[in-house]
N, C-alpha and C positions, 0 to 999 in steps of 0.2 A: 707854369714852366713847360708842360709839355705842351700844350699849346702853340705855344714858340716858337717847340726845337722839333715839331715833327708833323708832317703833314704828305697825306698819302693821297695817291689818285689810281682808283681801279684802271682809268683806262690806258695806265703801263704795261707793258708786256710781264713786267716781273709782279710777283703777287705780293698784296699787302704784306704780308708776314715780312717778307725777303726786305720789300722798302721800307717796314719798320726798325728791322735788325741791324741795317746798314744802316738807317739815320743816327739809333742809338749808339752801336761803335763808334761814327765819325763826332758825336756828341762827346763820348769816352775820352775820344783820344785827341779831341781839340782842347777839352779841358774847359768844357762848357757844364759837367755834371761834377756837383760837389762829392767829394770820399765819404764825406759822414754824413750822409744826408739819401733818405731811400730812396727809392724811383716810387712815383705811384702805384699804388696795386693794381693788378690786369683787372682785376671789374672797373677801378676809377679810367685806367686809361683807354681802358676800351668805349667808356661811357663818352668819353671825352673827344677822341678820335671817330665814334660813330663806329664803329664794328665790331665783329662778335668777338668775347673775351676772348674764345680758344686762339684766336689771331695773335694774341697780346702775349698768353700763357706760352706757345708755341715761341714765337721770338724771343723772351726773357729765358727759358730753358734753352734755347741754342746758342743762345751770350753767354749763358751757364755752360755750358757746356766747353764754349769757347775758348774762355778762362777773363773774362770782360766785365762777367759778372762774378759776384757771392752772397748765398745766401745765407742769410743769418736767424735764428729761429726766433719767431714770431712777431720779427722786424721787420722781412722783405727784404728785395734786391737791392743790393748795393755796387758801388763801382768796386771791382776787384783793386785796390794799390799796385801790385805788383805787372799790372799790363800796362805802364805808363814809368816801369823801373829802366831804365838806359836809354830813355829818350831825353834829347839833349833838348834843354830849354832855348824857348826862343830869347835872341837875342837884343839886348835893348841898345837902340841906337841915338847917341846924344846928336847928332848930326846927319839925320837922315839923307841922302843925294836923293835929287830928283832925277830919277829916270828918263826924263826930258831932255835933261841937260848934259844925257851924255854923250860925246863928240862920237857915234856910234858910225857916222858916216867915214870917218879916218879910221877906225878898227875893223868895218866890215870888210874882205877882200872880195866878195862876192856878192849880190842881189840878188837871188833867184824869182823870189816874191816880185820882183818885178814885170817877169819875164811874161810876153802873153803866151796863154794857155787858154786848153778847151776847159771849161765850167761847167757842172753839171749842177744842178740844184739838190737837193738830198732828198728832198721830200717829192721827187717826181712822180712813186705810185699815188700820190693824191692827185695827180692830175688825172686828166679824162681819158686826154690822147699825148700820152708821151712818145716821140716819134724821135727818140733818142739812140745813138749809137752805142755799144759798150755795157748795155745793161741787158738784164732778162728776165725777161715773165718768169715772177715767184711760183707761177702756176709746172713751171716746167720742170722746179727743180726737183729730186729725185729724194726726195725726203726721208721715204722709208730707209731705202738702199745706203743711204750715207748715214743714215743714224745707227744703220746695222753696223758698217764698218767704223763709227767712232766708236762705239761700245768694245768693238772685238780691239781695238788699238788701246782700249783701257784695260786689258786684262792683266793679271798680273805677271804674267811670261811678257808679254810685248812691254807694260812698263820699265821690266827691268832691261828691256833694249833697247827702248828709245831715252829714259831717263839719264843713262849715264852721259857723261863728258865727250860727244864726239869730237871735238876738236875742231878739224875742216871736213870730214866724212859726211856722207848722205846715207839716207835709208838703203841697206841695198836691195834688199827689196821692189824699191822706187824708183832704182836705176836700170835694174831688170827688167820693168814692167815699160821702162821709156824705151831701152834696147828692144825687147821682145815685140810688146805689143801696138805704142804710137809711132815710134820713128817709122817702122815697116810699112804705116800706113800712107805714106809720105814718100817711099822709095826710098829711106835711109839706113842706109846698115852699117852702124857705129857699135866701137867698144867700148865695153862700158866707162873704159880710160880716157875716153873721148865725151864722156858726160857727168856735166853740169848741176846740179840741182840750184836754183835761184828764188829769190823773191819776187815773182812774176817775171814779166817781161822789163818792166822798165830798170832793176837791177840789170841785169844780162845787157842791155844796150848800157846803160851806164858801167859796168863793167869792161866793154869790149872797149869801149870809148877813152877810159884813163889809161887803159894799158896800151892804144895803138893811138893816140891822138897828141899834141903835144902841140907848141906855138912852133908855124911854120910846117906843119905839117897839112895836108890839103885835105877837107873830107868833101866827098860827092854825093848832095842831098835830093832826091825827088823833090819839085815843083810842082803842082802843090804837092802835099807833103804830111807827114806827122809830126807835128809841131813839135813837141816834147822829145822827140830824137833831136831835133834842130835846137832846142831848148838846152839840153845835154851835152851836144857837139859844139857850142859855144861857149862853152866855161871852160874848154879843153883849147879850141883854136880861133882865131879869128879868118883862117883861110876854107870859107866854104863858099864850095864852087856848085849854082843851082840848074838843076840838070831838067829839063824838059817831060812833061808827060805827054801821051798820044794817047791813040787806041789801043797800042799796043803795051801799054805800059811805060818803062823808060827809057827813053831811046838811046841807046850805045853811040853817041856823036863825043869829035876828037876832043872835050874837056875830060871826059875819061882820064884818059892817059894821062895830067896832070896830076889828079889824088892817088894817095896813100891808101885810101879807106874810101868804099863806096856805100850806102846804107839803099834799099829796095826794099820793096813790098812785092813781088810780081806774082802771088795766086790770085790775090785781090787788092792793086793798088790803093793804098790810101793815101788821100780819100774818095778817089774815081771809080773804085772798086773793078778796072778792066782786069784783065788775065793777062802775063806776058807769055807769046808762045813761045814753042821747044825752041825754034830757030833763034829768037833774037838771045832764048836763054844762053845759049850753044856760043853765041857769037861774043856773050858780055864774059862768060867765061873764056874763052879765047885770049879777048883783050884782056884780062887778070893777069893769066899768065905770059902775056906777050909784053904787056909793059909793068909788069911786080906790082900788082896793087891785092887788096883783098875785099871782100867781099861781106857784109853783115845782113843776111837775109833774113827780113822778119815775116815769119810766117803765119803769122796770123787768119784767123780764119778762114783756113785752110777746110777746113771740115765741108764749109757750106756750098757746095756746086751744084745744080740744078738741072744745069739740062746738056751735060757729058760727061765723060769720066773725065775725075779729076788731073789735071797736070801734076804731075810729078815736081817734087820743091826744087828747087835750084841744085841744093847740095847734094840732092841724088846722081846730078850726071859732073857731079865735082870729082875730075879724080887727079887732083893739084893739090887739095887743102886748102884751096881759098877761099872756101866758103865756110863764115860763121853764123850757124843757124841757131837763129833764137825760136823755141816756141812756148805755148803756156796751155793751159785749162781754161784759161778767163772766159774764151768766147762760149765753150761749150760746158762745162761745170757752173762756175760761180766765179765774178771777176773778185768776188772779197776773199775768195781763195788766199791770190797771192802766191801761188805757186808757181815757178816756169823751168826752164830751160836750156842750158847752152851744147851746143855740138860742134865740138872744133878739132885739130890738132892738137894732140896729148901735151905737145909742149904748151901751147894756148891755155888749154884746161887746168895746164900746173899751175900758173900763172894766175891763172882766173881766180883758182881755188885758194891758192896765200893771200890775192887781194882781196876773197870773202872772208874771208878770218879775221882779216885785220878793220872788217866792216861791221858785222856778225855773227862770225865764225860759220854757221849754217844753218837754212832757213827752221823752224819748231820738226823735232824728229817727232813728235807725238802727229803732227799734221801730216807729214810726211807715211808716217806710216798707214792711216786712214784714208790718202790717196790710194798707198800701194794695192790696196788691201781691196779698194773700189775698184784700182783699173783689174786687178789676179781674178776677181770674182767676175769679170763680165760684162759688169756694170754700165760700163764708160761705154763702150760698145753698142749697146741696150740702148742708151739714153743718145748719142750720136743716131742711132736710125728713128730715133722720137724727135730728136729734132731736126732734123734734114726733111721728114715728114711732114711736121709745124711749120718751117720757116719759108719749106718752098710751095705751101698752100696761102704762106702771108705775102712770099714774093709776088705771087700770079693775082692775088687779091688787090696788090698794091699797083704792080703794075697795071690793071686794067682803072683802077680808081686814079692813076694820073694820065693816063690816058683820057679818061672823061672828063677830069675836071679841070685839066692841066696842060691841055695840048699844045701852048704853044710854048712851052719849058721842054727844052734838050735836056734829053734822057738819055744817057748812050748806053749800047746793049750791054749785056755785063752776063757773068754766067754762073753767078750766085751771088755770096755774101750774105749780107744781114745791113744792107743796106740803100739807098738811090743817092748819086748824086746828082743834082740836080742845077742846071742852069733858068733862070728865070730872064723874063725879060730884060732887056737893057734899060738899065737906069735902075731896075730894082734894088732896093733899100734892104739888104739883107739884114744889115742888124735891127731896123726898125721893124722890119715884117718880125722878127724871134720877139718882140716883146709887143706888140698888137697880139700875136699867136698866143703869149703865155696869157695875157689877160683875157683869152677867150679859152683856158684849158688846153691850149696845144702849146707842147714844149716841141723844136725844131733846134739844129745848130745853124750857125750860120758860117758860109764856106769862104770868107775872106782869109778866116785865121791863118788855113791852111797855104795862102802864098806868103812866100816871104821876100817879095818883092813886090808885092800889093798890087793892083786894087783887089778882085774878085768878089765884088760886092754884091753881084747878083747870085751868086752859088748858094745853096743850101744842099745841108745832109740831112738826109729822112733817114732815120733805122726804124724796123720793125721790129725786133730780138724781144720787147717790151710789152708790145701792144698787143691786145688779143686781136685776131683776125675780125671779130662782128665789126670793130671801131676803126677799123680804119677805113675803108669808106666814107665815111660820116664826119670821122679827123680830117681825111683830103678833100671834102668837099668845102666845107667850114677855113678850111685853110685858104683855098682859092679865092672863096669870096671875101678876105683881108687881103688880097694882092692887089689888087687898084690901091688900098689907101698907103702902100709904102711905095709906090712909086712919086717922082716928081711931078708937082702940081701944073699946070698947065698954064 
């Protein structure tokens, strides 16, 4: 029987003991382990499993403990009865429906699973050269520092203030430390009534998106673009109007004035990653309030500038309220955070805030406060000058490595980021070079996605946020020599 029903592999991150105890419970409470009937003794099961008994003894006293198990003298472990009292039996079906068959296409109002999206693979630190956008070297993350601040968020003063019922409230704490010490960094000086706590970024765009969007309502997208704002802005309206990129970003030409809602990246256009300067920023505000529209500026990777000081966000030289600034941790913490941002008009924010509630009321206060807790001590700070250090030793690495192996792909200059875009010859096969690339250990995107008017077939985005500096040289060179075979044959 155990045989069967339990089978462990060291090379999990969780230890035997843990995926013994867990297999036993889910055995428990599927109802796969008889009542009257013992479990093997920890020498047999340990003999049988192949590990040391204390492995076996330790799991079977934390089930005991649990209340999963009981023991009985000189019988051994048994299933407790009473851990399997108010669970409703399953139900037997004389007429089972087949799931196939059901008319799902007439109930869905929505497809999103359809929609294309960027893909990322999960298992990309197994590759060699991940030259992926949106992720970041586990080497970077701040391990100590944040394991300091989850423990201080478990204590038991901060439990009993993050544990209760907030309702729609945020850490405030956490909103302190966005007023005090990130927005500032950005040129924005907002009350705290004017902020947001979100589930990263892409809540906050989906947020901004069902309260100001509507059929018949117009939104103004970047060309190419961030798919998944475009992905978001179409469940909401079928009126979007696709707005041009350049060098400078997005150009303020007269489809403007048409939309409601305008959506921008301008520290680092995605996925071009240019800068928009003061002037054209000055002028797009202008036109806001010259023909009533508003503004959603994703500020994204904002941190990463290289070679000037940083432009100042959009919503710093806002002084109309048109600007709704999203920002997050993703780029510079950890994107599995999940944590972000909204900066708007109080009335905006009130708004924001009732249609978090009614989504999930508000993001984990226990996470929350272990942000707080990172950005009050320093930390975030600490770790932004560690990595502006890293990324702009991988930018100048990378840069010269497309240079030598890549010279005849447009590169436009760009004045950080954490990433290249990259034009390839004409006729290049962008989706066939990302999968020649993955079968040789290089993962790349491919930069068609990003139009939404198609082709851009030749485009590719290189990130380096992933890859260690020795590899990538050796990534871009190896990559080069797959570029003849995704072009057309002659």
């Amino acid at each position: 029987m155990s045989q069967l029903l339990f089978h462990l592999d060291s090379s999990q991150p969780t230890s035997l003991q843990q995926q013994l105890r867990k297999q036993i419970a889910n055995a428990i409470l599927e109802g796969h382990l008889p009542l009257d009937e013992a479990l093997p003794s920890s020498r047999k099961l340990a003999k049988e499993l192949k590990v040391a008994r204390n492995t076996v003894m330790l799991a079977y006293e934390q089930l005991l403990d649990d209340g999963y198990l009981v023991a009985k003298s000189r019988s051994g472990y048994f299933v407790n009865p009473e851990i399997l009292e108010g669970r409703a039996e399953k139900p037997v079906r004389l007429n089972d429906i087949d799931a196939e068959r059901m008319p799902w296409e007439e109930l869905l109002t929505e497809r999103p699973s359809q929609q294309e999206t960027i893909r990322k693979p999960s298992d990309w630190h197994r590759f060699d050269y991940p030259f992926l956008y949106g992720q970041i070297d586990p080497a970077l993350f701040p391990t100590q520092h944040w394991r300091e601040c989850s423990r201080d968020s478990m204590s038991v003063p901060a439990i009993r203030s993050w544990s209760v019922d907030h309702l729609n409230d945020d850490d405030p704490l956490l909103v302190e430390q966005i007023h005090q010490r990130l927005l500032p960094r950005r040129g924005v000086w907002a009350r705290p009534e004017e902020i947001l706590v979100t589930v990263g970024t892409q809540q906050a765009l989906w947020i901004a998106a069902m309260l100001l969007l509507k059929p018949g309502r117009q939104f103004g997208m970047e060309n190419p673009g961030y798919v998944d704002m475009y992905n978001i802005a179409r469940l909401f309206t079928n009126k979007i109007r696709l707005l041009p990129v350049d060098e400078q970003g997005m150009r303020p030409i007269e489809e403007l004035t048409q939309c409601q809602l305008v959506y921008t990246t301008p520290s680092h256009q995605s996925p071009t990653t240019v800068t928009m300067p003061l002037e054209r920023r000055r002028q797009l505000l202008d036109m806001a309030e010259i023909e009533n529209f508003l503004i959603i500026e994703d500020d994204y990777d904002s941190e990463t500038n290289y070679l000037r000081n940083p432009t100042p966000a959009l919503k710093s030289l806002d002084r109309h309220s048109r600007v709704i600034y999203v920002g997050s941790l993703s780029k510079t913490l950890a994107p599995g955070l999940r944590l972000g941002y909204l900066v708007a008009h109080p009335t905006f924010i009130r708004e924001a805030r009732a249609l978090r509630r009614l989504m999930l009321r508000h993001p984990p206060t226990n996470n929350q406060r272990a942000l707080a807790l990172f950005l009050e001590r320093g930390y975030h700070d600490t770790l932004i000058r560690q990595i502006h250090q890293t990324f702009q030793a991988r930018w100048e690495c990378m840069s010269e490595a497309l240079r030598r192996h890549l010279p005849d792909c447009f590169t436009p200059s760009t004045y950080g980021g954490s990433c290249f875009w990259i034009r390839g010859p004409q006729g290049l096969d962008g989706q066939r070079l990302q999968l020649l690339a993955r079968e040789d250990g290089i993962l790349i995107e491919r930069g068609d996605i990003h139009f939404f008017d198609r082709p851009g077939k030749e485009y590719l985005r290189l990130g380096f946020s992933a890859i260690p500096e020795e590899r990538i040289e050796t990534g871009i060179e190896r990559l080069a020599r797959l570029l003849p075979q995704a072009m057309p044959s002659r």
